[in-house]
C-alpha positions as CSV (number, residue, x, y, z in Angstrom):
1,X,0.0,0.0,0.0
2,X,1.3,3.2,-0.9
3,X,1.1,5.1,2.6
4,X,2.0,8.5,1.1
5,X,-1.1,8.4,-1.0
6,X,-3.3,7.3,1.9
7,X,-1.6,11.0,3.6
8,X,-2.2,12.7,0.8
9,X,-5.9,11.3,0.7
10,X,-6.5,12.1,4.4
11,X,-5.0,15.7,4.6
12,X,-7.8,16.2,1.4
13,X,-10.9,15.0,3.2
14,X,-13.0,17.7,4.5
15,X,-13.1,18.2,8.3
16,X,-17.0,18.3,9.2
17,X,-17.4,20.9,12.5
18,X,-19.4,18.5,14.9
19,X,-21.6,21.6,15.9
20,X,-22.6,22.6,12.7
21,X,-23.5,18.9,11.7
22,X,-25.8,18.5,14.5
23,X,-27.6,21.5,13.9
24,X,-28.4,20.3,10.0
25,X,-29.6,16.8,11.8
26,X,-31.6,19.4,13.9
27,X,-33.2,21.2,11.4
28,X,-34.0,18.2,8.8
29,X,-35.4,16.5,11.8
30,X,-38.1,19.5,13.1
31,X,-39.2,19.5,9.9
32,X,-39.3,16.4,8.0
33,X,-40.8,14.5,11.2
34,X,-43.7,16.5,11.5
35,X,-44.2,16.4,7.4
36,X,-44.5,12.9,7.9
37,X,-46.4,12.4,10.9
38,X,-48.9,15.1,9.4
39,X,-49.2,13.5,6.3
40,X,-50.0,9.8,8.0
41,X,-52.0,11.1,10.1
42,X,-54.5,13.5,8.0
43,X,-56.6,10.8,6.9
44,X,-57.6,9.7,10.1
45,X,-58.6,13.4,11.3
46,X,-60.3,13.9,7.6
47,X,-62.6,10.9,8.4
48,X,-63.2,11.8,12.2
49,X,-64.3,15.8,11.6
50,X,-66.3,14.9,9.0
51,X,-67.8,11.9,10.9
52,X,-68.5,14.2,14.1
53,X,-70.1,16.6,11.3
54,X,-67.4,19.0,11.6
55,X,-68.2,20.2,7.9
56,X,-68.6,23.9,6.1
57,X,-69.9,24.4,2.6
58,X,-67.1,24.7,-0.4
59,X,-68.9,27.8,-1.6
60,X,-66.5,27.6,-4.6
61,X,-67.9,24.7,-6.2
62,X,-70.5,24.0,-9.2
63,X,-72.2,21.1,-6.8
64,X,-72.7,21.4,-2.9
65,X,-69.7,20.2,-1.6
66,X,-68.7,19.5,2.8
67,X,-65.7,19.7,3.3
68,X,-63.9,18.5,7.3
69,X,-62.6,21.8,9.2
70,X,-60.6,22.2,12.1
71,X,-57.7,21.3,10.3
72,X,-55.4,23.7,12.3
73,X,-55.6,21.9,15.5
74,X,-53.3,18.3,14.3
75,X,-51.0,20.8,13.2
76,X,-50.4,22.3,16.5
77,X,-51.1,18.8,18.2
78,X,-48.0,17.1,16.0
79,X,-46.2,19.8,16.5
80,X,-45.8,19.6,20.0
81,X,-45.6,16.2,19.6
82,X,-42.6,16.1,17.6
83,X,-41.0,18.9,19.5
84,X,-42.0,16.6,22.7
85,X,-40.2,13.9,20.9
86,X,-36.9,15.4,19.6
87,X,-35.9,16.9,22.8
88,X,-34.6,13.7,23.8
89,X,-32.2,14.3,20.9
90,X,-31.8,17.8,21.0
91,X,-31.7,20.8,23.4
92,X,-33.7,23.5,21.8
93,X,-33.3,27.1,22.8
94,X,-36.2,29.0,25.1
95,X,-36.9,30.7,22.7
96,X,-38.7,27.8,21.0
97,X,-41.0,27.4,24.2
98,X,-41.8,30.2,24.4
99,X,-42.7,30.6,20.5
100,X,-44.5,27.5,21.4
101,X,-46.7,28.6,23.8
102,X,-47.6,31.9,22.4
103,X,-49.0,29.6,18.8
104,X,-50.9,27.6,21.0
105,X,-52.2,30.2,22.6
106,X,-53.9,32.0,19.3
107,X,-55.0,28.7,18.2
108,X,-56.7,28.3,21.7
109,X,-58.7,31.4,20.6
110,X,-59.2,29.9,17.1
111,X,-61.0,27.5,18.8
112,X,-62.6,29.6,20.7
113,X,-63.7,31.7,17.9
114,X,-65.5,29.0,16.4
115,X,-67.4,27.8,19.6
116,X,-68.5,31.0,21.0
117,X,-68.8,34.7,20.2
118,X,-67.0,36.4,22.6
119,X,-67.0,39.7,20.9
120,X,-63.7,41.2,18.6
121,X,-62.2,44.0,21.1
122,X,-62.1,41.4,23.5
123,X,-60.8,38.9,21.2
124,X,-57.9,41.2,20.1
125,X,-56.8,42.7,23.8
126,X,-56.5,38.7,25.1
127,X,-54.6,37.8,22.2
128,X,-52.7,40.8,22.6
129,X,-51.5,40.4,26.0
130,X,-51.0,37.0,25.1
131,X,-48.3,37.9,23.3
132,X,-46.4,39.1,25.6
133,X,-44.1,36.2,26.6
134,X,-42.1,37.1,23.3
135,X,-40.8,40.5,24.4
136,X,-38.2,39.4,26.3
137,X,-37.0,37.1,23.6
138,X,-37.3,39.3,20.4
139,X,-34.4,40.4,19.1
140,X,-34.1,44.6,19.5
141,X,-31.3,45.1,17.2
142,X,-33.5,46.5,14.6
143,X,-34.1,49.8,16.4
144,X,-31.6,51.4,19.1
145,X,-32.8,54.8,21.2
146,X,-31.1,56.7,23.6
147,X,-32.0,56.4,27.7
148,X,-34.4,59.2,28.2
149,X,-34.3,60.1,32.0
150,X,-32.6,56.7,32.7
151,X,-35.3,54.9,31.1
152,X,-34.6,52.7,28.3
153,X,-37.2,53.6,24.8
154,X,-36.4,50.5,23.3
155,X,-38.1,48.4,26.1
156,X,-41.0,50.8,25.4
157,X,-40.9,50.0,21.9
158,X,-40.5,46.3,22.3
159,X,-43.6,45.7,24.8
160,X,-45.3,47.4,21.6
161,X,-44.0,46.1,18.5
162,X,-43.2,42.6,19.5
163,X,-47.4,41.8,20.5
164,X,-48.7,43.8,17.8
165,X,-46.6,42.7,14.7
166,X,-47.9,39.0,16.5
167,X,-51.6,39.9,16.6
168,X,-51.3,41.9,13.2
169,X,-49.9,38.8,11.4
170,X,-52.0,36.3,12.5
171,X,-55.3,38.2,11.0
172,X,-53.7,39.3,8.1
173,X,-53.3,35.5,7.8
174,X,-56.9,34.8,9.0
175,X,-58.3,37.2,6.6
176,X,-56.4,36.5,3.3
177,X,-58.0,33.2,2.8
178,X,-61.1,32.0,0.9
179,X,-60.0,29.5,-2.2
180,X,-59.0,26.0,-1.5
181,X,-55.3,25.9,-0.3
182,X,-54.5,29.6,-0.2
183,X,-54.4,30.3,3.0
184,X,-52.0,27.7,4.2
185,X,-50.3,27.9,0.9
186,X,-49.4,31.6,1.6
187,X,-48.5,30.6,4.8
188,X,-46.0,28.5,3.4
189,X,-44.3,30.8,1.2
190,X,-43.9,33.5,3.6
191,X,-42.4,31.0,6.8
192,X,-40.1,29.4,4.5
193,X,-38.7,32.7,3.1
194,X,-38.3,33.6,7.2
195,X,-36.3,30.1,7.1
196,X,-34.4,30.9,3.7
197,X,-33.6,34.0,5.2
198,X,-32.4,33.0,8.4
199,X,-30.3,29.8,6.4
200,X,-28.6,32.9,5.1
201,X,-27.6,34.6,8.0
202,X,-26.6,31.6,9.7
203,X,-29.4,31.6,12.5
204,X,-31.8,29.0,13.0
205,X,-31.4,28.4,16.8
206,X,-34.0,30.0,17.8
207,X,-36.4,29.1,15.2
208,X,-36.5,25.3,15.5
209,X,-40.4,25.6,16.3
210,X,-40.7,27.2,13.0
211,X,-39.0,25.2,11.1
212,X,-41.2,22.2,12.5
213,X,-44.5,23.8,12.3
214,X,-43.8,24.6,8.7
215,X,-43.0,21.1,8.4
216,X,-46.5,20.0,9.3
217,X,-48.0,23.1,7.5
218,X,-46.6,21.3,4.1
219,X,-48.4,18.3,5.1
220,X,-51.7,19.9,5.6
221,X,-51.5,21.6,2.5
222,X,-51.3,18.4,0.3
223,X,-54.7,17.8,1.7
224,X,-55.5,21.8,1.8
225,X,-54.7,22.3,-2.2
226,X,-57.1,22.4,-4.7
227,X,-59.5,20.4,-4.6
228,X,-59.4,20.5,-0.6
229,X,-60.1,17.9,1.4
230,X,-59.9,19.2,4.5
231,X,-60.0,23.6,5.8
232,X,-58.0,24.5,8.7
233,X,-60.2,26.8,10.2
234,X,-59.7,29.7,12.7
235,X,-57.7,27.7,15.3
236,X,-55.0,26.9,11.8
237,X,-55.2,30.4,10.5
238,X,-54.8,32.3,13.7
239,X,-52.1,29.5,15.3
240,X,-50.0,29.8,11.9
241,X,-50.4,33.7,11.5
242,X,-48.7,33.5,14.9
243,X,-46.1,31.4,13.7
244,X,-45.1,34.1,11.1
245,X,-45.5,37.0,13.3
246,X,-43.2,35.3,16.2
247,X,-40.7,34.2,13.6
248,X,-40.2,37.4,12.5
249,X,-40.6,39.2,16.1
250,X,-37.7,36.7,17.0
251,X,-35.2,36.8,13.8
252,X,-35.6,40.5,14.4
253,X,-36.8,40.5,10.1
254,X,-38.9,43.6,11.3
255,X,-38.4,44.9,7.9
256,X,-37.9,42.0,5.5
257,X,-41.0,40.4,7.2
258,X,-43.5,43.1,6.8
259,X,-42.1,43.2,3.0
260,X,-42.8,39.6,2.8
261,X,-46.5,40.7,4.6
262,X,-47.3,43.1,1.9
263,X,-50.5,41.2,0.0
264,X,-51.5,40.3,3.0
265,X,-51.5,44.2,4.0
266,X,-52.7,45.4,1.0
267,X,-55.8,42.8,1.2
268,X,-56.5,44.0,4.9
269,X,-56.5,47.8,3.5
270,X,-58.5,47.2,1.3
271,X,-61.2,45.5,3.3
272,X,-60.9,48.8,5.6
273,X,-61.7,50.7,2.2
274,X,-64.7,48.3,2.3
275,X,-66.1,48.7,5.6
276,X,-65.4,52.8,5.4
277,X,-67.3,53.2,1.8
278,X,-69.8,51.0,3.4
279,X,-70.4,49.1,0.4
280,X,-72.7,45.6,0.9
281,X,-71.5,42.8,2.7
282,X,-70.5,39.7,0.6
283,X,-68.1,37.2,2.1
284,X,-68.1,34.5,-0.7
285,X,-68.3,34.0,-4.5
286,X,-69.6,31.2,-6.5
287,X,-68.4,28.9,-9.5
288,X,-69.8,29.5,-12.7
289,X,-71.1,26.5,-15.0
290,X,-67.6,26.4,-16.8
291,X,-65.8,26.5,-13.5
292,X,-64.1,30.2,-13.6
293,X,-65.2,31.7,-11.2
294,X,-68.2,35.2,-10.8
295,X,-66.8,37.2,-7.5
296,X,-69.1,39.9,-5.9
297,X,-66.5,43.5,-6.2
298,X,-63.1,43.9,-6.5
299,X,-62.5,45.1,-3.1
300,X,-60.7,42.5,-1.6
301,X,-57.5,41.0,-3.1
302,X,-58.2,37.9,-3.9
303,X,-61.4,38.8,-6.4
304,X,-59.1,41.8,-7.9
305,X,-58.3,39.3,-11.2
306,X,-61.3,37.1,-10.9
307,X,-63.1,40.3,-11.4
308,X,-61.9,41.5,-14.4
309,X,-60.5,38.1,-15.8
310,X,-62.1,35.1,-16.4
311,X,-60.1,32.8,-14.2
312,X,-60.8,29.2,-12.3
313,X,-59.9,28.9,-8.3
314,X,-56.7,27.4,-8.9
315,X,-55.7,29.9,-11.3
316,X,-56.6,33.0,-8.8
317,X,-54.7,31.2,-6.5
318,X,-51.9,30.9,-7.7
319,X,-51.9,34.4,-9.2
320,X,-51.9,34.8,-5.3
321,X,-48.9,32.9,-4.8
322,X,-47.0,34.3,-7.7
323,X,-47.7,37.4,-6.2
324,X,-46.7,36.8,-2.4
325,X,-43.6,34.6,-3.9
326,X,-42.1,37.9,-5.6
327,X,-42.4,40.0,-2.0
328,X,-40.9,36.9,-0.6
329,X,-37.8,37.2,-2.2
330,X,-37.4,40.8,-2.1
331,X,-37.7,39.9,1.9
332,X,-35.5,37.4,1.3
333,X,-32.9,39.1,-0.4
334,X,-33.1,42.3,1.5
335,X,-29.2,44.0,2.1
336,X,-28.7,44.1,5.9
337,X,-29.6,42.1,9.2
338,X,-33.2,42.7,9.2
């Protein structure tokens, strides 16, 4: 054996840094585990909503159609599941708990929501506060003020921004929904842009909770996508409009992330030129004979090219996609930290 060549062979291989290798096992396994889990188990929930006649009407279908909802709560449920499981394997940050319990929290009230009516400014001020147990963990680097009278603005400014950006994303979430899969699909461009972003910068510590609830999130949405099989509800939109908020509250991508929040913005202003010009309720469309699809106004953003265009639901949804995906990547690609 020629023992030079073996040297030569070893002094080539490339040293792996134990650290970094155990986070990329991290990451692959908070999200491929609950992908998995969530797309075995779907099914099963699938039959047992629609057995307990857990059902709402497809409204964007030529036939009546049923379809299961509640979708959101195995989400959370295998989420915590698999973060139950992998912390035998791996020590995640508090910052993940915390995320944790702040998502489950807003899909308590999605829950809620959907049981009782317990009025909107109540709604928003518990969710609000609710929040809360992310201040200390958000990152403050965005902004910096000076000490006035010995008192630090940036606390100020944290105990504001880090609830309300929260709150704010999980109805911009909650509201920019209506066709099969957009919703969660949506959901799934903006929180893996958060992830692509933070890959980037080389920090993902603290977001191992995202990472595995977007894992699950994928797997709901094979069953979400056109034609659905299953709706997630309030407790999915408001848990996983939580998700995104605490993601970004946490990275510190106060800027990136309300870039990446843009159609959803734009949809929530324009549902606030609604209500102000008073014009008449409609909360759904309908499907016309050849499928494409006859929207009431133009006043919210998902109707805007359905209105004008003739265009089926899985066309105007991904027109919706398209359109998230380009803010995405601006987000995404933004110079700087945040």
């Amino acid at each position: 054996m020629d023992l030079k060549k073996v040297t030569n062979n070893r002094d080539n291989m490339i040293e792996l840094n134990p650290l970094l290798t155990r986070q990329n096992i991290m990451v692959v396994s908070t999200f491929i585990v609950p992908l998995i889990a969530t797309i075995i188990t779907m099914p099963y929930f699938i039959r047992k909503l629609t057995e307990k006649g857990i059902v709402v009407k497809d409204y964007y279908k030529k036939d009546e159609t049923m379809v299961p909802s509640g979708g959101g709560l195995p989400i959370l449920l295998i989420t915590m599941a698999s973060l139950s499981i992998l912390s035998l394997f791996f020590k995640f940050t508090v910052e993940n708990y915390a995320a944790m319990m702040v998502i489950a929290t807003f899909g308590l009230f999605g829950i809620l929501d959907d049981l009782i009516d317990i009025g909107r400014l109540s709604k928003l001020l518990l969710m609000y506060y609710c929040a809360y147990t992310l201040i200390q963990y958000a990152c403050p680097a965005t902004f910096s003020f000076p000490l006035v009278l010995g008192i630090d603005p940036t606390l100020i400014y944290m105990q504001f921004i880090v609830p309300t950006y929260v709150l704010v994303a999980s109805n911009l979430v909650n509201m920019h929904s209506g066709y099969n899969g957009l919703s969660s699909g949506l959901s799934l461009i903006v929180l893996i842009s958060i992830i692509a972003r933070s890959v980037l910068l080389g920090d993902l510590e603290n977001i191992a909770v995202i990472i595995c609830i977007t894992g699950a999130t994928l797997g709901f949405y094979l069953y979400d996508r056109y034609p659905s099989q299953i709706f997630w509800g309030n407790v999915g939109s408001l848990a996983i409009g939580a998700t995104i908020g605490a993601a970004i509250v946490i990275q510190g991508f106060v800027i990136s992330g309300f870039i990446m929040l843009i159609p959803h913005t734009v949809n929530f202003l324009m549902y606030v030129y609604w209500k102000a010009k008073k014009f008449p309720a409609a909360k759904f469309g309908r499907a016309r004979e050849d499928g494409t699809l006859e929207v009431p106004n133009n006043l919210t953003l998902k109707w805007v090219l359905p209105y004008y265009y003739r265009m089926t639901e899985r066309q105007a949804t991904y027109a919706m996609f398209l359109i998230t995906g380009i803010f995405c990547l601006i987000g995404i690609m933004l110079p700087g930290v945040h």
